[in-house]
C-alpha positions as CSV (number, residue, x, y, z in Angstrom):
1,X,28.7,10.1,6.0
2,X,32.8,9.4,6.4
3,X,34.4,10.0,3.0
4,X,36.9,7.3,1.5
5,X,39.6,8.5,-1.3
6,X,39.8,5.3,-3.5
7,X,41.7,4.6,-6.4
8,X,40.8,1.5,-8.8
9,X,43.4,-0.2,-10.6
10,X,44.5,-3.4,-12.8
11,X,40.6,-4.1,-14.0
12,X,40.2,-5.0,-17.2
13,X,40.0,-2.6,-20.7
14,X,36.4,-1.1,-20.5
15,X,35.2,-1.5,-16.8
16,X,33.1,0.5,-15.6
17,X,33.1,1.1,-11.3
18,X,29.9,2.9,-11.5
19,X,28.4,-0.2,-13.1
20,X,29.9,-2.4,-10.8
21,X,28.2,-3.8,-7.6
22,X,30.6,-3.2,-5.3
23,X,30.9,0.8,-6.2
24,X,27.0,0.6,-5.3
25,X,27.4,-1.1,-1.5
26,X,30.4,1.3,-0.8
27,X,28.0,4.5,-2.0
28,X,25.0,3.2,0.1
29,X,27.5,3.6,3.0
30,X,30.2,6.5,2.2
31,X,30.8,8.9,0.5
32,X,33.1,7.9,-2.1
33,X,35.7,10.1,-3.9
34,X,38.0,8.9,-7.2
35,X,41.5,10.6,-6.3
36,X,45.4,9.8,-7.7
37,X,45.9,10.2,-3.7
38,X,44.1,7.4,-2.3
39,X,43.7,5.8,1.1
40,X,42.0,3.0,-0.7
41,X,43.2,0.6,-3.6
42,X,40.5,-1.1,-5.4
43,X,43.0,-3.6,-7.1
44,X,41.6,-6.2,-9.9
45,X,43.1,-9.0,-11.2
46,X,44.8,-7.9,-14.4
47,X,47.6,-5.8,-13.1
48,X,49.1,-9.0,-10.8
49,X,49.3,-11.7,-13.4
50,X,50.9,-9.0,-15.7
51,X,53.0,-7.4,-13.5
52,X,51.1,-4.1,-13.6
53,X,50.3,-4.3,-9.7
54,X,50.0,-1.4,-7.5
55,X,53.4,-1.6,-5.0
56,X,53.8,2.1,-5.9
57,X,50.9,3.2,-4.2
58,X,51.2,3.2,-0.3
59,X,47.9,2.4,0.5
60,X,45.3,-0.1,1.9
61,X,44.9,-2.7,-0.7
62,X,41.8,-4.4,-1.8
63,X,42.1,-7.4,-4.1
64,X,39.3,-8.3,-5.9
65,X,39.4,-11.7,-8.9
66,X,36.8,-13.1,-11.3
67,X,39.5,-15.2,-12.6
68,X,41.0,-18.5,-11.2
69,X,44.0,-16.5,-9.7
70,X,44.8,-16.3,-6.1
71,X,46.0,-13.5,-3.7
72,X,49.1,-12.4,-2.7
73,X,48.4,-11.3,0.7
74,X,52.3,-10.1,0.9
75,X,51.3,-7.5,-1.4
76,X,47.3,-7.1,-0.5
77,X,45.9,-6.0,2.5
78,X,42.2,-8.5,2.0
79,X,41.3,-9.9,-0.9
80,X,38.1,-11.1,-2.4
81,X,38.4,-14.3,-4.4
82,X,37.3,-18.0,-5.0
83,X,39.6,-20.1,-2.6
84,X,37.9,-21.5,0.0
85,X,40.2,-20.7,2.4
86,X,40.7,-18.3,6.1
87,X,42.7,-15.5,6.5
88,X,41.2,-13.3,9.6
89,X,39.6,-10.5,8.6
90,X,42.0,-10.1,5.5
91,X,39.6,-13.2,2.8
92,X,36.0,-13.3,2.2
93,X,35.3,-15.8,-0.8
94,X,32.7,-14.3,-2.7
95,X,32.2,-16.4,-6.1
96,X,30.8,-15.0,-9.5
97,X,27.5,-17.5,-8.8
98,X,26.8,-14.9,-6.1
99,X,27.0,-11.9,-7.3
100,X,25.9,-12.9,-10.6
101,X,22.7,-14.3,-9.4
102,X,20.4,-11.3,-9.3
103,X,16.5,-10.8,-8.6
104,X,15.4,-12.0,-12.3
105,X,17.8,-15.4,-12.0
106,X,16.5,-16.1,-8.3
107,X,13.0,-16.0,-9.1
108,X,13.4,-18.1,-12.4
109,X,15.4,-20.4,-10.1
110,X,12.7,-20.8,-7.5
111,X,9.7,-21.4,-10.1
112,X,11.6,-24.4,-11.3
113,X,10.6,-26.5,-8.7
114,X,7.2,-26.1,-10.8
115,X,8.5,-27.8,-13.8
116,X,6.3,-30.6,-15.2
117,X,5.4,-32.2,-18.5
118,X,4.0,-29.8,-20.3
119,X,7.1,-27.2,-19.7
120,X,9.4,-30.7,-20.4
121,X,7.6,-30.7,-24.2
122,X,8.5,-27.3,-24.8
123,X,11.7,-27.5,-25.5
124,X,12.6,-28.5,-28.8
125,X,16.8,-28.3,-28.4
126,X,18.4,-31.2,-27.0
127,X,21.2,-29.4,-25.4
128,X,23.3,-26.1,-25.8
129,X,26.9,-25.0,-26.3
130,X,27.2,-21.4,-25.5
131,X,31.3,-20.1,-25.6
132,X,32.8,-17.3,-27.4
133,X,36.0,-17.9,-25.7
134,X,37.7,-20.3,-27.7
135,X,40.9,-20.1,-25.7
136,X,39.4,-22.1,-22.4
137,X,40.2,-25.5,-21.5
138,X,40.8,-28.2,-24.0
139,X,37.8,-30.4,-22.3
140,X,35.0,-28.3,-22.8
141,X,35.4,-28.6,-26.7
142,X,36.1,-32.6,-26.4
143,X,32.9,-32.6,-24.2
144,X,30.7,-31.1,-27.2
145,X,32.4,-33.1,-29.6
146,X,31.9,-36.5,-27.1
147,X,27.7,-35.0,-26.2
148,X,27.4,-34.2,-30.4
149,X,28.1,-37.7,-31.5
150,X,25.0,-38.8,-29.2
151,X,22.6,-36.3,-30.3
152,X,22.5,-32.6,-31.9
153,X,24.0,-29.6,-29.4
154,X,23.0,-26.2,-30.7
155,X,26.3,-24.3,-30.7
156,X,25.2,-20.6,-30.5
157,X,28.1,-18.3,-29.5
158,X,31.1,-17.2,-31.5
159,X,33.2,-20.5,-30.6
160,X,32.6,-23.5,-32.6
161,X,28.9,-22.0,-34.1
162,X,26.7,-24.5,-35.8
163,X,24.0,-22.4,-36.4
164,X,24.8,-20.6,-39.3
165,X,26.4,-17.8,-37.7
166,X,23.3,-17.3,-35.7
167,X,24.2,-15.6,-32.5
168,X,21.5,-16.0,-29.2
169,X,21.3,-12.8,-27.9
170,X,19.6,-13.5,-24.7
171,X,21.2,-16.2,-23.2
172,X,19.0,-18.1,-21.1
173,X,15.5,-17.4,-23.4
174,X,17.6,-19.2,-26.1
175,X,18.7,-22.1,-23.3
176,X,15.5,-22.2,-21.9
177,X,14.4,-24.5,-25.0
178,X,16.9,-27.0,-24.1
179,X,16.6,-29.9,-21.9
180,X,20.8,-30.1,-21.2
181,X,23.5,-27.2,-21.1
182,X,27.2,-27.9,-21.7
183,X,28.2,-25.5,-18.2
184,X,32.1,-26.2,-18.7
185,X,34.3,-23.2,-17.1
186,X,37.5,-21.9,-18.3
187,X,39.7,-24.1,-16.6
188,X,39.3,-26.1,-13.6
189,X,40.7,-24.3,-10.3
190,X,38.8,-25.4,-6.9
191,X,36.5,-23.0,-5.5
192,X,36.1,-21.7,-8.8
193,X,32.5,-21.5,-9.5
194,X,31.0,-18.5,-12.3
195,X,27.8,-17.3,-13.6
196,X,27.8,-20.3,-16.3
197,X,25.6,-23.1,-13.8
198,X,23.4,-20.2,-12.6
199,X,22.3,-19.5,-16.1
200,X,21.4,-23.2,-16.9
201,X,19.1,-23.4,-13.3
202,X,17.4,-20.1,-14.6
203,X,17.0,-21.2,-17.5
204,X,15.1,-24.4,-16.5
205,X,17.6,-26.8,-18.5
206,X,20.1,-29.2,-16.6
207,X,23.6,-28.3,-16.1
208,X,26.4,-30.1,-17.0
209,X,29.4,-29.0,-14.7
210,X,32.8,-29.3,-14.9
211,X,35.2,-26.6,-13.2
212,X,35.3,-26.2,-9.5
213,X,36.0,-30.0,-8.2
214,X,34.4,-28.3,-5.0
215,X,31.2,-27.6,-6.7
216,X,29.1,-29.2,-4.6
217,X,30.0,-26.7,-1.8
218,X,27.9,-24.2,-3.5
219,X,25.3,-26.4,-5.1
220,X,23.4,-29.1,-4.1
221,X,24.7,-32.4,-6.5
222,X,21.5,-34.1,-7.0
223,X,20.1,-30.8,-9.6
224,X,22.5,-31.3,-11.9
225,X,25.5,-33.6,-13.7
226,X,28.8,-33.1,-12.1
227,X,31.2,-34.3,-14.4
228,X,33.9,-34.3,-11.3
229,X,31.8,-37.5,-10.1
230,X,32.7,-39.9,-12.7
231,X,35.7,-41.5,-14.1
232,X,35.4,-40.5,-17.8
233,X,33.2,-38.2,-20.1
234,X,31.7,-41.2,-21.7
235,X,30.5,-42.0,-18.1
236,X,28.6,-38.8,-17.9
237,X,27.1,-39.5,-21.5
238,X,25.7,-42.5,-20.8
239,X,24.5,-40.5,-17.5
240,X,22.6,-37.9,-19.8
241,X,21.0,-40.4,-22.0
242,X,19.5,-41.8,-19.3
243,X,17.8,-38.7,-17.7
244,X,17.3,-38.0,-21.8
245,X,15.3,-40.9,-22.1
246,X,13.4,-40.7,-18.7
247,X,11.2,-38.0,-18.3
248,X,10.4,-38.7,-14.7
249,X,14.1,-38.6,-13.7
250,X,14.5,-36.1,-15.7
251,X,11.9,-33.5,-13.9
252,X,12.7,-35.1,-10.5
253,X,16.1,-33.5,-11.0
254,X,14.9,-30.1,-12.8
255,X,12.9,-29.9,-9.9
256,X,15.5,-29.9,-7.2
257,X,16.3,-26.7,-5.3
258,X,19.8,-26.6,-6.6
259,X,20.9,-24.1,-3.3
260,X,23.1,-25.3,-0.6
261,X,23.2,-21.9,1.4
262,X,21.6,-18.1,0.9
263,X,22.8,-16.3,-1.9
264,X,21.4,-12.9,-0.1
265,X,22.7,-13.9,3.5
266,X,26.5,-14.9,1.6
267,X,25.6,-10.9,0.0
268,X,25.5,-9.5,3.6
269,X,28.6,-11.1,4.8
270,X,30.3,-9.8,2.0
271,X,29.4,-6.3,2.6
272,X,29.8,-6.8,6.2
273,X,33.3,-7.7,5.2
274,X,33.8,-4.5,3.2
275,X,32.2,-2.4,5.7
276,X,34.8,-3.7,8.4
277,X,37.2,-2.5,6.0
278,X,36.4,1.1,5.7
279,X,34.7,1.6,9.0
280,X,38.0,1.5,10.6
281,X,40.4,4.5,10.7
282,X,42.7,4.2,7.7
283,X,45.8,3.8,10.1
284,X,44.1,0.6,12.0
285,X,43.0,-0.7,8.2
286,X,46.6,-1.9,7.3
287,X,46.9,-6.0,7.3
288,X,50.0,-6.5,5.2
289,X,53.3,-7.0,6.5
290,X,54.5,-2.9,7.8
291,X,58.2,-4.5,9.0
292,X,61.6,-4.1,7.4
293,X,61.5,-7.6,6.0
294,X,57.7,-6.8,4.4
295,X,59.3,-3.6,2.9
296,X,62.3,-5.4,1.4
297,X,59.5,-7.9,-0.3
298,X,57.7,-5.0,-1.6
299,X,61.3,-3.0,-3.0
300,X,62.6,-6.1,-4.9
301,X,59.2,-6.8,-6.9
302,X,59.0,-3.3,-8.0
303,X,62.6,-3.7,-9.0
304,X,61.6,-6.9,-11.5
305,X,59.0,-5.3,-12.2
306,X,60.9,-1.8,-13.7
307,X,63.3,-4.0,-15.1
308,X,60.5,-5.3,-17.8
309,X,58.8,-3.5,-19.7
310,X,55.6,-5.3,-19.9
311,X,53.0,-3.7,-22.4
312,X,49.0,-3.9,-21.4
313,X,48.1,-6.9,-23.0
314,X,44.2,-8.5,-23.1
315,X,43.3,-11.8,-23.4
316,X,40.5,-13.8,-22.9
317,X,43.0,-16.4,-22.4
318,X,43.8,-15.3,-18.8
319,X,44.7,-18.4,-17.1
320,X,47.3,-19.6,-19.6
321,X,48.8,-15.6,-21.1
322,X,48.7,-13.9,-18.3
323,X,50.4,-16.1,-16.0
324,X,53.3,-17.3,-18.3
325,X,53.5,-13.3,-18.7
326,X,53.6,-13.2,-14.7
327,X,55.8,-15.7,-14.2
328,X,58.4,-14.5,-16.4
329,X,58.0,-11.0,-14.8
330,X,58.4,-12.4,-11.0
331,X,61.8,-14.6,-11.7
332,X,63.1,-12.0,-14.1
333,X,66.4,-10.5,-11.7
């Protein structure tokens, strides 16, 4: 079993690589060592937008995001992200919807092309607000404000509760009673696509998207309310008080597979694209520009980035933070 020296770096306060899935498909492969001296950079997404990056380490670097934040493949050898983009050998777009999807969501996925009457009379919620995050994009709370004056929309995470401080503790058993879910991502980026629709299809309730204007690339449109189809939210109200008030629409959609492509064949590319990685001799791994101009690049962002001083800062509001932090860090001379 070849052994890789890895290093992770820039994830966020708390994580865990033993917990993670990609520590698991790099184990079932290699024998993997932790080490100050690595061949391998396992680089997240907090140490570019805040200017913590790894340019001092001279090694093969391996971006991975979970936020709407793209690559800098001057500075990354591949990257794993959400753009829908191709780069060689050097991108594989791997969205959270994937890897978030495990056995338990799959399988409650697949038995909702069961759902009938008598599963439509359970639920006693009309729809569901679930955020604790009260620092994502202004829309989502104007959507639950807009969706609240039609009929009640059980808030029940930290952010904008209205159920007396009750708290759901597992998710989609609490959305499961609902016929609707509010499914708004942080901000809208394209190719941007998290855990929050895969949720609402496991849970049997009807998304109601907004987020990845590309959204239909991973799901199939006609299993759930994409908001990015009409030309107002009042549009999409009026859409959901028509599938509220028809029950046969209403299961004709719940009843849609809501897949466009494998969620377990997209899983084997994506190890296939890490195994490509670190199959290779480290040597022959390199991608990123090795020339005097690519070295210069490298020299001067170090440079900005020693000149300052920028203190580990966490934030739930990534995409707004964390890039005015960036931003003042890369034109600083």
């Amino acid at each position: 079993m070849k052994k890789i020296r890895i290093k992770m770096v820039d994830w966020y306060p708390g994580y865990d690589p033993e917990k993670d899935d990609l520590t698991r498909i790099l184990k079932e492969r290699y024998e993997v060592e932790y080490t100050d001296n690595p061949d391998y950079l396992i680089c997240g997404v907090y140490g570019e937008v805040l200017g913590k990056h790894a340019l001092k380490y001279d090694a093969i670097r391996i971006f991975f995001t979970g936020e709407a934040v793209s690559s800098n493949f001057n500075y990354y050898d591949y990257a794993v992200g959400f753009d829908d983009i191709t780069w060689g050998d050097r991108y594989f777009r791997m969205p959270l919807c994937c890897l978030t999807c495990d056995s338990r969501r799959k399988e409650l996925i697949k038995e909702k092309e069961n759902f009938n009457e008598e599963e439509l009379k359970q639920k006693d919620l009309f729809a569901n607000f679930i955020y604790s995050n009260k620092f994502g994009s202004k829309y989502r709370e104007e959507f639950f404000r807009l969706l609240s004056s039609y009929k009640n929309v059980a808030s029940a995470g930290g952010f904008l509760n209205n159920m007396d401080g009750y708290r759901c503790e597992d998710k989609i058993d609490f959305m499961r009673r609902c016929k609707f879910s509010i499914a708004f991502e942080n901000g809208m980026y394209k190719g941007y696509t998290t855990e929050k629709i895969v949720d609402a299809f496991a849970a049997h309730t009807i998304p109601i998207y907004w987020g990845n204007p590309d959204i239909g690339k991973d799901f199939d449109e006609r299993s759930f309310i994409n908001c990015h189809n009409y030309n107002s939210f009042d549009e999409v109200i009026e859409i959901v008080k028509e599938l509220d008030s028809n029950d046969d629409l209403y299961i004709e959609m719940m009843q849609r597979n809501p897949f466009v492509y494998s969620f377990d064949e997209r899983q084997k590319e994506y190890e296939n694209f890490l195994y490509n990685i670190f199959d290779q001799d480290v040597n022959d791994a390199y991608r990123r520009n090795q020339s005097l101009f690519g070295s210069r690049l490298e020299n001067v962002e170090r440079k900005k980035i020693q000149c300052y001083p920028v203190s580990h800062i966490y934030s739930n509001r990534i995409t707004d933070r964390l890039h005015f932090l960036y931003e003042r860090v890369r034109t600083k001379q």
